[in-house]
N, C-alpha and C positions, 0 to 999 in steps of 0.2 A: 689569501689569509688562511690560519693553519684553524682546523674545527678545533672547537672544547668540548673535551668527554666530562657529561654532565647525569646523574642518577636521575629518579624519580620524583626523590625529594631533595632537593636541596638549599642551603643558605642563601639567600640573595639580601642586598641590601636597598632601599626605595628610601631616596632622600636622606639615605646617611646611616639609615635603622636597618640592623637587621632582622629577617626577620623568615621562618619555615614557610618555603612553598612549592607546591604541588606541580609537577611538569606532566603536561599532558598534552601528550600529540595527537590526541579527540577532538580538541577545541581549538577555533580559529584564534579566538581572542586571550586577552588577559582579564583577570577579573581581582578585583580585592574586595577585603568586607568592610561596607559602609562604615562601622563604626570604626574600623583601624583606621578608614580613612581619612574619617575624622578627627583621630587621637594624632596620625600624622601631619595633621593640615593641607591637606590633600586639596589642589583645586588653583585655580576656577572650574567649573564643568566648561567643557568644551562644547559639547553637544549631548544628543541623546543617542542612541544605536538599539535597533529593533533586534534582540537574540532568540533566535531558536534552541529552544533547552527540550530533555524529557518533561522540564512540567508544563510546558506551551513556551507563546511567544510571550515575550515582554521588551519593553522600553525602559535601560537603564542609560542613567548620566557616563558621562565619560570624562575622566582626567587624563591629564601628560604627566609622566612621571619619569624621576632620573633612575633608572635600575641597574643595576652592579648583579650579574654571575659571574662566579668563578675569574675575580678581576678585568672583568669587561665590561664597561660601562657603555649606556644607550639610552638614547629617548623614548618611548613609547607609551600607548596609552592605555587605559584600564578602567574597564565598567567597573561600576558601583552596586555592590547586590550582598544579600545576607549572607555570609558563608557562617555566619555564628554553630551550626549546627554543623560543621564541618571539620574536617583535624586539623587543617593546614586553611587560614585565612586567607592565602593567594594562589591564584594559582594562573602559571604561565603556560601560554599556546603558541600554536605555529606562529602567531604573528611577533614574535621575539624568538621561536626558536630555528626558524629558516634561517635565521642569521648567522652560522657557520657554527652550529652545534651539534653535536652526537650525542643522543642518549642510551646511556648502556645501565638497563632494568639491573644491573647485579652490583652498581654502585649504591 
């Protein structure tokens, strides 16, 4: 399968919406912010998942979500945590970007 060259920040869609988020190859997981998830209807919770962040550990919920890059559509799943204080409400990790993606910082 041929990689997608994908930036830092880019458009994704989650369930139909689009919407700005953050691509970072620091973080295992995906994360979205409670209250979009909200506004998306985001759910059932799946489970809970213990994360190691810089501010400690914590225990957030977890959904399945249908996510679209760059016309590539996939399943996967997304804790639940405040990014309100943040620029970009989601933000994507290794665990959706192993999946035959290049990120080139000068996109």
């Amino acid at each position: 399968m041929e990689k997608t060259i994908i930036g830092l920040i880019e458009k994704v869609k989650i369930n139909g919406t689009e919407i700005i988020a953050k691509i970072d190859t620091g973080a295992d997981r995906n994360s979205i912010d409670t209250k979009l998830a909200a506004e998306l209807s985001l759910g059932p919770i799946k489970k809970t998942t213990k994360i190691k962040s810089s501010h400690g550990d914590s225990l957030r919920p977890v959904v399945e979500v249908e996510l679209e890059i760059k016309n590539k559509k996939l399943k996967t799943s997304f804790n639940l945590t405040n990014r309100s204080h943040m620029k970009c409400p989601v933000l994507i990790g290794l665990e959706v970007l192993k999946k035959d993606f290049i990120i080139d910082p000068s996109k």
